[in-house]
N, CA, C and O atoms as a Tripos MOL2 file, in Angstrom:
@<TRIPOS>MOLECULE
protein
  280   279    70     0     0
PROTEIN
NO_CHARGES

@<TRIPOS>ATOM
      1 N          -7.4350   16.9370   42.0400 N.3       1 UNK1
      2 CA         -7.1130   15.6260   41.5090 C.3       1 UNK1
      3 C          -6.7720   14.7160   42.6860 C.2       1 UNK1
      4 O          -6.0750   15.0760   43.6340 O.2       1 UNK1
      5 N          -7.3540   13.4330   42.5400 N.am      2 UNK2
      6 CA         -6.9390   12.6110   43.8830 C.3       2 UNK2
      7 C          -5.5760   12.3680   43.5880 C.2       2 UNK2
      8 O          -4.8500   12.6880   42.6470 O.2       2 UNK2
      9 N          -5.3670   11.5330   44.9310 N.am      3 UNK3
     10 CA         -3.6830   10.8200   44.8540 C.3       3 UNK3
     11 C          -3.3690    9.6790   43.6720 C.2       3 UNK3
     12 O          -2.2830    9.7120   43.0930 O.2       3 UNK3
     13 N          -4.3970    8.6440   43.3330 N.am      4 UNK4
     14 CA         -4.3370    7.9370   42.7820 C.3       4 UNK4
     15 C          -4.2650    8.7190   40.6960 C.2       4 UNK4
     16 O          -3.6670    8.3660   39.6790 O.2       4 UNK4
     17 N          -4.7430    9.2710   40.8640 N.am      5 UNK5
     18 CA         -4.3620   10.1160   39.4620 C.3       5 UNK5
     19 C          -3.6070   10.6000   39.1250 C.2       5 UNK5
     20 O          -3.0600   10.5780   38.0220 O.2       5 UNK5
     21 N          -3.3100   11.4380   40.4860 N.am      6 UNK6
     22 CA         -1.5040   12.1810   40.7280 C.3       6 UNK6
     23 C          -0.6640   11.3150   39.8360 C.2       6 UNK6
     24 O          -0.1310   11.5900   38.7610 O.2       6 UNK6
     25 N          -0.6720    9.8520   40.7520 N.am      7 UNK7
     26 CA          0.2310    8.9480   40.1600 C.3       7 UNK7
     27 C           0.2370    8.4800   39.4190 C.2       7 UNK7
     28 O           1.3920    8.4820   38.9940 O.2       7 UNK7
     29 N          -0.4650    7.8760   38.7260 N.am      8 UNK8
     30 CA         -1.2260    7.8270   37.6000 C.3       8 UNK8
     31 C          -0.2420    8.9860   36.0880 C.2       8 UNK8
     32 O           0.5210    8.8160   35.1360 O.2       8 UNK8
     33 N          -0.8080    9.8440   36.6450 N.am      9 UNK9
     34 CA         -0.3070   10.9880   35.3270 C.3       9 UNK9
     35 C           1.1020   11.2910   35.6000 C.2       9 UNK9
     36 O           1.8780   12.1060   35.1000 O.2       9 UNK9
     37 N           1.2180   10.4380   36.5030 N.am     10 UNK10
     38 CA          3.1020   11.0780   36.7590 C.3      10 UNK10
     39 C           4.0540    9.9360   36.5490 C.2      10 UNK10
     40 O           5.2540   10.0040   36.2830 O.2      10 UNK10
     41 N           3.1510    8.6610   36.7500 N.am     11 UNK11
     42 CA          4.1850    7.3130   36.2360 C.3      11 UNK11
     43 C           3.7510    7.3450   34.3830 C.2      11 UNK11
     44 O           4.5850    6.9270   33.5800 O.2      11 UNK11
     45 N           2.5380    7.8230   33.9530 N.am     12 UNK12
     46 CA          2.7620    7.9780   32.2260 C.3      12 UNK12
     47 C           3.6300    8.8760   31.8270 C.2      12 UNK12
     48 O           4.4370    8.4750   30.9890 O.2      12 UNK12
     49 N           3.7120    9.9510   32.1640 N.am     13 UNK13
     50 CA          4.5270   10.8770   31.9840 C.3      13 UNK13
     51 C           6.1310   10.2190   31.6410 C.2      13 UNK13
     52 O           6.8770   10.3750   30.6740 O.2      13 UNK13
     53 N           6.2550    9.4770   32.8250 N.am     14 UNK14
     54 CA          7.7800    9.5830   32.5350 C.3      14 UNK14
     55 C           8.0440    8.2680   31.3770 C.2      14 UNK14
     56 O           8.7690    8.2820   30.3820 O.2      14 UNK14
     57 N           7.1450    7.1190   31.9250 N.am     15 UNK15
     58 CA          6.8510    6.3690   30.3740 C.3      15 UNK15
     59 C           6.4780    6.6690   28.8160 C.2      15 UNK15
     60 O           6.5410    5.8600   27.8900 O.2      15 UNK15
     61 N           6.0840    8.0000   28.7600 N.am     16 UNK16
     62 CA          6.4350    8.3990   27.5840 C.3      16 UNK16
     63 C           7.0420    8.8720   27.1790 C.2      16 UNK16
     64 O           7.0810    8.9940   25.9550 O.2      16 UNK16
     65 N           8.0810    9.5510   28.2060 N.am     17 UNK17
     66 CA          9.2020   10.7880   28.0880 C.3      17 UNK17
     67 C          10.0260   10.4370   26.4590 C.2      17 UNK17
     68 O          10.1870   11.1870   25.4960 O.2      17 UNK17
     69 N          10.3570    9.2510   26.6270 N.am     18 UNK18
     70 CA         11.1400    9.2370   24.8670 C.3      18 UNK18
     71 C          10.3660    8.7470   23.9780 C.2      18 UNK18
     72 O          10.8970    8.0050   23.1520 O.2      18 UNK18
     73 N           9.0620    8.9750   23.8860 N.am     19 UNK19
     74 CA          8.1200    8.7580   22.9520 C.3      19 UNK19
     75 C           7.7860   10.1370   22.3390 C.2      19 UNK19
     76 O           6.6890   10.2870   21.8020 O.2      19 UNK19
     77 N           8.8170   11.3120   22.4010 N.am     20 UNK20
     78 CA          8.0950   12.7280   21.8930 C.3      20 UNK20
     79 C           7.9690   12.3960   20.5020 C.2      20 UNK20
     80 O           8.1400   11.3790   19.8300 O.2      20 UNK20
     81 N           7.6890   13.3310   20.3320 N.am     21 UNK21
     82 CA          6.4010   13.5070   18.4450 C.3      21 UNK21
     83 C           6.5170   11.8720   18.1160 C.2      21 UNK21
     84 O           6.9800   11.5940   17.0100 O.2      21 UNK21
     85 N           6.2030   10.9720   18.8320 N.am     22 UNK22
     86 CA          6.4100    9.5280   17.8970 C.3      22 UNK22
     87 C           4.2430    9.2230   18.3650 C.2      22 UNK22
     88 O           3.5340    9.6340   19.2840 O.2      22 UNK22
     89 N           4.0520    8.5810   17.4850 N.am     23 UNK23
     90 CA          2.5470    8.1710   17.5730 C.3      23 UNK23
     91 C           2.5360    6.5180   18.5540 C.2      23 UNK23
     92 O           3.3550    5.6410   18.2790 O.2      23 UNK23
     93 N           1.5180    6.3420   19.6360 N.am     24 UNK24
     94 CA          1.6150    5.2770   20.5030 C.3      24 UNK24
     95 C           0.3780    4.7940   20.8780 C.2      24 UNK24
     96 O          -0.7350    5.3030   21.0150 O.2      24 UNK24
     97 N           1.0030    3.3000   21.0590 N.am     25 UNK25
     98 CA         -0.7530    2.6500   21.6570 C.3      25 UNK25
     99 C          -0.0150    2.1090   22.9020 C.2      25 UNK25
    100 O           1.0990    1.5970   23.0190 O.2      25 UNK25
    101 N          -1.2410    2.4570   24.0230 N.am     26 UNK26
    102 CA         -1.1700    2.1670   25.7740 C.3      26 UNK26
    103 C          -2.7200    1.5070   25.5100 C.2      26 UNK26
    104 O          -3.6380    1.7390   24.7230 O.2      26 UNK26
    105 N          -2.4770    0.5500   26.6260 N.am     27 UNK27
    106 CA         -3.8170    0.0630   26.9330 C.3      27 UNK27
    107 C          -4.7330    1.1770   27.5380 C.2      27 UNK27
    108 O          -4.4650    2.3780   27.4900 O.2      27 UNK27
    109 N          -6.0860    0.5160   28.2370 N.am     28 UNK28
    110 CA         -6.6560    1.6650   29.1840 C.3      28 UNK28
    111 C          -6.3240    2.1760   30.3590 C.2      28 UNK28
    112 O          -6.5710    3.2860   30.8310 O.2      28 UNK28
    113 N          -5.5850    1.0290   30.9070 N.am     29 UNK29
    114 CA         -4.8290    1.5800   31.8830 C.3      29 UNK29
    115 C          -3.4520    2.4230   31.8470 C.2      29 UNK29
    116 O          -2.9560    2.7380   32.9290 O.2      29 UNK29
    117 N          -3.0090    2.6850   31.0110 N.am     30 UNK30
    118 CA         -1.9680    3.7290   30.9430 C.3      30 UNK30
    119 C          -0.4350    3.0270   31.4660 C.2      30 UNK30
    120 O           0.4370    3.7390   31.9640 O.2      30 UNK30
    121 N          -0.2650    1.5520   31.2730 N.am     31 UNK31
    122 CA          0.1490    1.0570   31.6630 C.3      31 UNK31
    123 C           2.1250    1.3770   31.6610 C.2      31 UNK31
    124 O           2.9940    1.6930   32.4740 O.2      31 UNK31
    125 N           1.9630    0.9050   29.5800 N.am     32 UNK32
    126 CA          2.8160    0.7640   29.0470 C.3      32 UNK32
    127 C           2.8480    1.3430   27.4390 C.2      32 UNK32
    128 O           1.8170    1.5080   26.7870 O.2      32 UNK32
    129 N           3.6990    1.5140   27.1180 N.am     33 UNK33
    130 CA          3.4430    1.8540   25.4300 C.3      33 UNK33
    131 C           3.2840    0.1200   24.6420 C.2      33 UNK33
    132 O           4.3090   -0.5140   24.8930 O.2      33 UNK33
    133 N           2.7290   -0.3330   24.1800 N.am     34 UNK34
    134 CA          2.4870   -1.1870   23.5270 C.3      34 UNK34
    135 C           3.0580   -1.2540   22.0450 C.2      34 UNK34
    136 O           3.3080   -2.3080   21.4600 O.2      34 UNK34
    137 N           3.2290    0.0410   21.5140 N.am     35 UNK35
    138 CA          3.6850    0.0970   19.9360 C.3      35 UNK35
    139 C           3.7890    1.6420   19.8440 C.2      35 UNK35
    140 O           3.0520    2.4920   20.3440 O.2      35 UNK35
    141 N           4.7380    1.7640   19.1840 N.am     36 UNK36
    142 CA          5.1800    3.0100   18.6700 C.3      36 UNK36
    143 C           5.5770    3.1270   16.9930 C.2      36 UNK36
    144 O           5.8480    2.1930   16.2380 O.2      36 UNK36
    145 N           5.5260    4.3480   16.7310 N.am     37 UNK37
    146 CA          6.1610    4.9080   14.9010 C.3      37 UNK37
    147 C           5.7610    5.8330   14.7430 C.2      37 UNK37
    148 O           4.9180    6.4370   15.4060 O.2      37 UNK37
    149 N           6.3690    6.1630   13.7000 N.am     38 UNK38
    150 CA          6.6180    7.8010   13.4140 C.3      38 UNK38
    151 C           5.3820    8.3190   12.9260 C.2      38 UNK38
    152 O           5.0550    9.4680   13.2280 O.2      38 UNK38
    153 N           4.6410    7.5880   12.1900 N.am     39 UNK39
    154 CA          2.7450    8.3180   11.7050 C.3      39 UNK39
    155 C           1.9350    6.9900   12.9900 C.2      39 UNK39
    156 O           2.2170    6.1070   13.8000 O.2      39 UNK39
    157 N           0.8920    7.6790   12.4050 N.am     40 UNK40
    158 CA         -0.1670    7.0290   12.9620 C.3      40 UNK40
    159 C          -0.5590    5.6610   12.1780 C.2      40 UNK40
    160 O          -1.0440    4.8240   12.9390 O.2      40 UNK40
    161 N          -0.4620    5.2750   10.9000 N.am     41 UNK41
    162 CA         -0.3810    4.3460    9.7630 C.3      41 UNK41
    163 C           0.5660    2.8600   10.7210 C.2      41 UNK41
    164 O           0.3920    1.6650   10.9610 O.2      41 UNK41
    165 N           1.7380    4.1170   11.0290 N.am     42 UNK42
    166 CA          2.8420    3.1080   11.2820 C.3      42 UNK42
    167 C           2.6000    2.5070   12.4550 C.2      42 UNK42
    168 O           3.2780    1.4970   12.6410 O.2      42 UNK42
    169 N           1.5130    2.9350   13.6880 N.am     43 UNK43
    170 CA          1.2770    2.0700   14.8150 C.3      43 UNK43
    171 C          -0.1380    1.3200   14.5810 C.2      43 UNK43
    172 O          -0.4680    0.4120   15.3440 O.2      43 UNK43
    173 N          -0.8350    1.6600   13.6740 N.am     44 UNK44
    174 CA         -2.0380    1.0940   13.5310 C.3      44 UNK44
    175 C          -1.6680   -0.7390   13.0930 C.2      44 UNK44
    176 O          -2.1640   -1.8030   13.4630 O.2      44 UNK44
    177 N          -0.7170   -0.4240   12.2770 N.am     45 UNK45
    178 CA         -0.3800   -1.3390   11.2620 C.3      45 UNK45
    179 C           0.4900   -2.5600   12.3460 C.2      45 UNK45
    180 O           0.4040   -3.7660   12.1150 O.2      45 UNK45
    181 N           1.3130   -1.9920   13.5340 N.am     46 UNK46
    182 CA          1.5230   -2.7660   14.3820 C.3      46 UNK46
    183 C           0.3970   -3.2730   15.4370 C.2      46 UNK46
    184 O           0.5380   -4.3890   15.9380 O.2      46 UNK46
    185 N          -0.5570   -2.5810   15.7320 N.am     47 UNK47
    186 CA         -1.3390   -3.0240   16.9350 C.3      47 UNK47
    187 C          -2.4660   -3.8500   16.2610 C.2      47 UNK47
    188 O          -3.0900   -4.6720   16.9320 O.2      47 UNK47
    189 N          -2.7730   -3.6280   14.8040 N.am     48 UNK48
    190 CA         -3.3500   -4.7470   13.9360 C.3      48 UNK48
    191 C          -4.8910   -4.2430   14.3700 C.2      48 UNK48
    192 O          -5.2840   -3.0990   14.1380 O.2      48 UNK48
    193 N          -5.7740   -5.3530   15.0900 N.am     49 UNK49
    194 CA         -7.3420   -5.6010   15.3480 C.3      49 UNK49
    195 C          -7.1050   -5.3950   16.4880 C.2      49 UNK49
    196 O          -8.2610   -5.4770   16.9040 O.2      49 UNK49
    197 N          -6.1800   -5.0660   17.8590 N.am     50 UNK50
    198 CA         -6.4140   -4.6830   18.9920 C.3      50 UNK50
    199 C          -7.1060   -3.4510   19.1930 C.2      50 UNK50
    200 O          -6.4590   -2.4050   19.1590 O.2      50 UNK50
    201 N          -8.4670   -3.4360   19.4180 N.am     51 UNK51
    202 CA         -9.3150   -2.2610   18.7590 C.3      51 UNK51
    203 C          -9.1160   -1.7940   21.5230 C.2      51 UNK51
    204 O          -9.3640   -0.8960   22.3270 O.2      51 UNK51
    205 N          -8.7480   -2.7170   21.5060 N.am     52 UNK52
    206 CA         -8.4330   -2.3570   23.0460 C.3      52 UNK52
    207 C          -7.3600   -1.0350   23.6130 C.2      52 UNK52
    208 O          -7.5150   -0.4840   24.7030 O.2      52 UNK52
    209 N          -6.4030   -0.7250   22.7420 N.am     53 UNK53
    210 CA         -5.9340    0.5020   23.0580 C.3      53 UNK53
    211 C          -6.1840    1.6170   22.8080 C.2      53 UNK53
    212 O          -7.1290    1.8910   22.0680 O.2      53 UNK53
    213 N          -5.6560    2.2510   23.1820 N.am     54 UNK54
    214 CA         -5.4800    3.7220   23.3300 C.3      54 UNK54
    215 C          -4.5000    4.0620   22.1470 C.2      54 UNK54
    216 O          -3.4910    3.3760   21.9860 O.2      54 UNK54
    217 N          -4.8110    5.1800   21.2720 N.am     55 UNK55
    218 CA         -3.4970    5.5660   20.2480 C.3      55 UNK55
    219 C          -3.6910    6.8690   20.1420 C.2      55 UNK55
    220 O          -4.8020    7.3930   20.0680 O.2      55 UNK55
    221 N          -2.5110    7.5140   20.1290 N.am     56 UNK56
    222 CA         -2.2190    9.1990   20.1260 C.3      56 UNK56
    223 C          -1.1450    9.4090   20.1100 C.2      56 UNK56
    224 O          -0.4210    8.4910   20.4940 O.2      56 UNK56
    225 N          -0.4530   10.7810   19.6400 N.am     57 UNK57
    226 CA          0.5610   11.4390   19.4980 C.3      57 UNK57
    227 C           1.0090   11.8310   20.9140 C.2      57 UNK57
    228 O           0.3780   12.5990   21.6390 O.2      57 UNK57
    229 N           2.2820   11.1630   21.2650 N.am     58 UNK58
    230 CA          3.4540   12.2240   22.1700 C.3      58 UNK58
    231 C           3.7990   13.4470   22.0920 C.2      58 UNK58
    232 O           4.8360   13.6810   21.4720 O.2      58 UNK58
    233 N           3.1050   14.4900   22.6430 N.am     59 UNK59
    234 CA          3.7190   15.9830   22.2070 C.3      59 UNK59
    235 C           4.3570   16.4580   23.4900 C.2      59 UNK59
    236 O           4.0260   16.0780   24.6130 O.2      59 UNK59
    237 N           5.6470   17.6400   23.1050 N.am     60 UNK60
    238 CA          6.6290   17.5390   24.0220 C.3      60 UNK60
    239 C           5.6130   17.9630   25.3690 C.2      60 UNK60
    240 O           4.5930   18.6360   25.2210 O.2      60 UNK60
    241 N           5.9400   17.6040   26.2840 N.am     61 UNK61
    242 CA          5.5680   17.7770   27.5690 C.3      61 UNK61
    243 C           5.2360   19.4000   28.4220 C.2      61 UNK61
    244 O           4.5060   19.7070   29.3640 O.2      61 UNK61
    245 N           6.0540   20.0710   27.6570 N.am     62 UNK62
    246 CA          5.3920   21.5150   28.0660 C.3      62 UNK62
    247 C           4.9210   22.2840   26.9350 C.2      62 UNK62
    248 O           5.1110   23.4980   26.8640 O.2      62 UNK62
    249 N           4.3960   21.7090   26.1710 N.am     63 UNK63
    250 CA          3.5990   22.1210   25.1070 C.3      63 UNK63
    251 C           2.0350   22.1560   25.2940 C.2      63 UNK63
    252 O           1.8010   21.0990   25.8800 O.2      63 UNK63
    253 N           0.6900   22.9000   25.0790 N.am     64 UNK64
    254 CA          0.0160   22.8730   25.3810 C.3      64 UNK64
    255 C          -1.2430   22.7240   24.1310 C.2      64 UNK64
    256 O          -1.4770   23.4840   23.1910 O.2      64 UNK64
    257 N          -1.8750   21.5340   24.5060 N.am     65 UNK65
    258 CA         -2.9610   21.4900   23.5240 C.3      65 UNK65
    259 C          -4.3370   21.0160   23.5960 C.2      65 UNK65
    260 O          -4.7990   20.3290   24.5060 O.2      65 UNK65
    261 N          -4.7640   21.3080   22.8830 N.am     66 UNK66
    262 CA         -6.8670   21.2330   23.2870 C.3      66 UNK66
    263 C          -6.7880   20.1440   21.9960 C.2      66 UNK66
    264 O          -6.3670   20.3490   20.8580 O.2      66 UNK66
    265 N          -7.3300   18.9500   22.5700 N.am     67 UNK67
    266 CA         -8.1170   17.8940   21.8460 C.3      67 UNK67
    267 C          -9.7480   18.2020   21.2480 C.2      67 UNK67
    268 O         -10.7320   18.7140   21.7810 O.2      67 UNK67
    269 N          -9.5620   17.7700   20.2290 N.am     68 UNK68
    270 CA        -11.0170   17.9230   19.9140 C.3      68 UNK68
    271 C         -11.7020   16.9780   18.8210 C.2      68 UNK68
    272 O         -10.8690   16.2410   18.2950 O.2      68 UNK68
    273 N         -13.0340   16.8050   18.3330 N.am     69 UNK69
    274 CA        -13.5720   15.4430   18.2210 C.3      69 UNK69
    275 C         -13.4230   16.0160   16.8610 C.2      69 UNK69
    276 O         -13.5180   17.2100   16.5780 O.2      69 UNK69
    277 N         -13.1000   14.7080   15.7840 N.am     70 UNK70
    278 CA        -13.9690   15.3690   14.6340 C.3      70 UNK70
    279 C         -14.8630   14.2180   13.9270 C.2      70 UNK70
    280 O         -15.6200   14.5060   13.0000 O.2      70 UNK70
@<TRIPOS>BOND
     1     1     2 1
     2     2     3 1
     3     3     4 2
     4     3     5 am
     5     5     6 1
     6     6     7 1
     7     7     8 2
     8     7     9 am
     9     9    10 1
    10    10    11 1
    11    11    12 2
    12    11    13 am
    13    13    14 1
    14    14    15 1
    15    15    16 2
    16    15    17 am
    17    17    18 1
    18    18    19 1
    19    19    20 2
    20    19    21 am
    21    21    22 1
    22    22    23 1
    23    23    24 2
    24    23    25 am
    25    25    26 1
    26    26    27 1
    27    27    28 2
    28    27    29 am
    29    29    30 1
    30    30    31 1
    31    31    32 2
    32    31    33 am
    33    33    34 1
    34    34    35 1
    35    35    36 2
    36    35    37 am
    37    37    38 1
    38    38    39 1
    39    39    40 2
    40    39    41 am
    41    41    42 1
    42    42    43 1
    43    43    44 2
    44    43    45 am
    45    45    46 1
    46    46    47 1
    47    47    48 2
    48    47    49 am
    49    49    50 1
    50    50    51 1
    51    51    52 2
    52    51    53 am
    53    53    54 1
    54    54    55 1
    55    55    56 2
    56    55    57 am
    57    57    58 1
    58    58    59 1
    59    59    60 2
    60    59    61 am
    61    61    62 1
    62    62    63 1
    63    63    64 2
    64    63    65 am
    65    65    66 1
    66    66    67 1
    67    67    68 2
    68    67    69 am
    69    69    70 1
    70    70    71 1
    71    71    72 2
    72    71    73 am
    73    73    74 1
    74    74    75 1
    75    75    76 2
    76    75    77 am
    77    77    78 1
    78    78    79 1
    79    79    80 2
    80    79    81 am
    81    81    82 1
    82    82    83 1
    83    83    84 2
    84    83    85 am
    85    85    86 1
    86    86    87 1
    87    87    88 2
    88    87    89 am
    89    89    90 1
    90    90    91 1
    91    91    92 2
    92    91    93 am
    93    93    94 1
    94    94    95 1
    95    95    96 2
    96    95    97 am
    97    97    98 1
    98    98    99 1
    99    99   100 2
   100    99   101 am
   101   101   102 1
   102   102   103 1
   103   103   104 2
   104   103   105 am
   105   105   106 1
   106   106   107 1
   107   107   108 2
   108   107   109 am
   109   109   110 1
   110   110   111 1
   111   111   112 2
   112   111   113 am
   113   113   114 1
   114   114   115 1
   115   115   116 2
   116   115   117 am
   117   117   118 1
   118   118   119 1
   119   119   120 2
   120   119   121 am
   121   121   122 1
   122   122   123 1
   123   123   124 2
   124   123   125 am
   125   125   126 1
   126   126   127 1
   127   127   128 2
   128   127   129 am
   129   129   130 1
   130   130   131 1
   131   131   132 2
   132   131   133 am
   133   133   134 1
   134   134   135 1
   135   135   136 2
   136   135   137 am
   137   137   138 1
   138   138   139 1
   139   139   140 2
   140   139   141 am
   141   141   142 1
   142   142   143 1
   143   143   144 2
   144   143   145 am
   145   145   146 1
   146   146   147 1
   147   147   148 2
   148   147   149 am
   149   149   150 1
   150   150   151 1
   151   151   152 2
   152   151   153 am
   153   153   154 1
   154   154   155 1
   155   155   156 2
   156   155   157 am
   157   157   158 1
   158   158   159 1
   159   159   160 2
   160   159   161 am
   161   161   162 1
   162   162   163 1
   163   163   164 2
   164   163   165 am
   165   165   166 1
   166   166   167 1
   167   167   168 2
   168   167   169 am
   169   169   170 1
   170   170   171 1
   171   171   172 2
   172   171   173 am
   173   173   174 1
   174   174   175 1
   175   175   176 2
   176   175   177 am
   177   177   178 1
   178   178   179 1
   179   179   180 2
   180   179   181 am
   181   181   182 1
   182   182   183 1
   183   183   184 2
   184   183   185 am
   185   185   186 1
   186   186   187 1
   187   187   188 2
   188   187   189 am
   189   189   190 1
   190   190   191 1
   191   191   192 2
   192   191   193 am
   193   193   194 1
   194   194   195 1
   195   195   196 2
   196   195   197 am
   197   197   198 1
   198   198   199 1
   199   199   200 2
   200   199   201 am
   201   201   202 1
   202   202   203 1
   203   203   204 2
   204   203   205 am
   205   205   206 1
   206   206   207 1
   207   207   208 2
   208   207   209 am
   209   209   210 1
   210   210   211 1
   211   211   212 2
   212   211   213 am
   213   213   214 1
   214   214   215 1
   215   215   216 2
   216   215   217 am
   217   217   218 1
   218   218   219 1
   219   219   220 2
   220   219   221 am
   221   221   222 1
   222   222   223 1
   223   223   224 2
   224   223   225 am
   225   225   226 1
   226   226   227 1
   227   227   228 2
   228   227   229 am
   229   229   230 1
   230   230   231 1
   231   231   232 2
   232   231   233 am
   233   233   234 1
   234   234   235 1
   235   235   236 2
   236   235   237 am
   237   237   238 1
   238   238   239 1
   239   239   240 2
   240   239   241 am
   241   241   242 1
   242   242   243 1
   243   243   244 2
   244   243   245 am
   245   245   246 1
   246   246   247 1
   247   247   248 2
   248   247   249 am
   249   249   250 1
   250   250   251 1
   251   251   252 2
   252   251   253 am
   253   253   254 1
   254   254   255 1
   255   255   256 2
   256   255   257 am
   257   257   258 1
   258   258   259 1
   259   259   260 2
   260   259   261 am
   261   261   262 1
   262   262   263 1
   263   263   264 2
   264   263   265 am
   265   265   266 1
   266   266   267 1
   267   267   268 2
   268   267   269 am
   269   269   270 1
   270   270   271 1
   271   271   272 2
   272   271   273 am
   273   273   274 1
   274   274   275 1
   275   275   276 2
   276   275   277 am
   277   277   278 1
   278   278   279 1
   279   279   280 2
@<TRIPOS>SUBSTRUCTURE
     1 UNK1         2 RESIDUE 1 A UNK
     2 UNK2         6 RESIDUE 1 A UNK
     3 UNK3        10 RESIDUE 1 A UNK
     4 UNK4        14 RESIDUE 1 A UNK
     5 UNK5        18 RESIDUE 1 A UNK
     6 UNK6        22 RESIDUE 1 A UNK
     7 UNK7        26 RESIDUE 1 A UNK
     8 UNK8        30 RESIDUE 1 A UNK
     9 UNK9        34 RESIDUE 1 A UNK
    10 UNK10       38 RESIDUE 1 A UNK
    11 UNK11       42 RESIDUE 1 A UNK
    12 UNK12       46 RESIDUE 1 A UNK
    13 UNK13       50 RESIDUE 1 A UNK
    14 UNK14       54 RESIDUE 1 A UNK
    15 UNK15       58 RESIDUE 1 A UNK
    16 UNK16       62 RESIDUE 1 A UNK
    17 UNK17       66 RESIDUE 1 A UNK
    18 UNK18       70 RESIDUE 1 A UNK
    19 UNK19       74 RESIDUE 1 A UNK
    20 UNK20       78 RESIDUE 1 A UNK
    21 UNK21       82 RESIDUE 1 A UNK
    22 UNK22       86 RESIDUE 1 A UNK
    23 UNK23       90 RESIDUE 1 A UNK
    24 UNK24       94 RESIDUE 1 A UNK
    25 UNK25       98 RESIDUE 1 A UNK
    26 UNK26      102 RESIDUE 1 A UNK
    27 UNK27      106 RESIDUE 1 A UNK
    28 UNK28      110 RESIDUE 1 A UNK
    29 UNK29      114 RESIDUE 1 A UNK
    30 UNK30      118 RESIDUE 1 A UNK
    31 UNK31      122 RESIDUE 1 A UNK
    32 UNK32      126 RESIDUE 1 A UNK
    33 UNK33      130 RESIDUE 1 A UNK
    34 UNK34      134 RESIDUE 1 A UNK
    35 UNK35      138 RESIDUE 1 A UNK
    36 UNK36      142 RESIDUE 1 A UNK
    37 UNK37      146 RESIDUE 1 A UNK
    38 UNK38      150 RESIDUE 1 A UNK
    39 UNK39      154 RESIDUE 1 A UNK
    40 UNK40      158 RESIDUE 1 A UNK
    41 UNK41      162 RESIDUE 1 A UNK
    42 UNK42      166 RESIDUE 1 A UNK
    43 UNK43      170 RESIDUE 1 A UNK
    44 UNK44      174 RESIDUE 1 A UNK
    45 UNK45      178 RESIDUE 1 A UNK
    46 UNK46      182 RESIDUE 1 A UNK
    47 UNK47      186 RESIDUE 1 A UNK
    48 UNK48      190 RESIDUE 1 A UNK
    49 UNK49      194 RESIDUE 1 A UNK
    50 UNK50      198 RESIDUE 1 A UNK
    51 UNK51      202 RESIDUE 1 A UNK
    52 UNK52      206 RESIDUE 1 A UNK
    53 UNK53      210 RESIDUE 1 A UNK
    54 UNK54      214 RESIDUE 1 A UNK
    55 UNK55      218 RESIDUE 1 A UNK
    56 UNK56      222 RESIDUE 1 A UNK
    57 UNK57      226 RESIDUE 1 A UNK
    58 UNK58      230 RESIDUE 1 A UNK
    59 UNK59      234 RESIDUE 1 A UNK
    60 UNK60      238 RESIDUE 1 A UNK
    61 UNK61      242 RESIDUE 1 A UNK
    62 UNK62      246 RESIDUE 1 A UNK
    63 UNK63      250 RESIDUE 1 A UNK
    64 UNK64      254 RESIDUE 1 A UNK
    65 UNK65      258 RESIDUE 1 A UNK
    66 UNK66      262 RESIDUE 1 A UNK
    67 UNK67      266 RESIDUE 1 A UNK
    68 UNK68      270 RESIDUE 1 A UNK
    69 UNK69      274 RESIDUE 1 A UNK
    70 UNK70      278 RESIDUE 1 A UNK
């Protein structure tokens, strides 16, 4: 992994740290959390037509999981 990813995955990291099990929208750049709530309903419903973020579940940090399409 380059340096720039390093950092990257290590400044989101700690920006999501109190986002566990809560559902969130970040832009593409991984910036910031933009909207948070407890389902997925509940951040959709805040981020409205911003079809520009990113939305997914916070899972605790040493937990391990495989994404997959459906």
């Amino acid at each position: 992994m380059d340096k720039a990813k390093d950092n990257l995955s290590n400044n989101f990291s700690k920006i999501i740290k109190s986002f566990k099990d809560k559902w969130v929208a970040v832009p593409s750049d991984y910036s910031k959390v933009v909207a948070s709530a407890d389902t997925l309903q509940g951040v959709m419903n805040k981020i409205k037509d911003n079809n520009d973020l990113k939305v997914f579940k916070v899972i605790p940090l040493d937990m391990i999981y495989s994404p997959c399409n459906l």
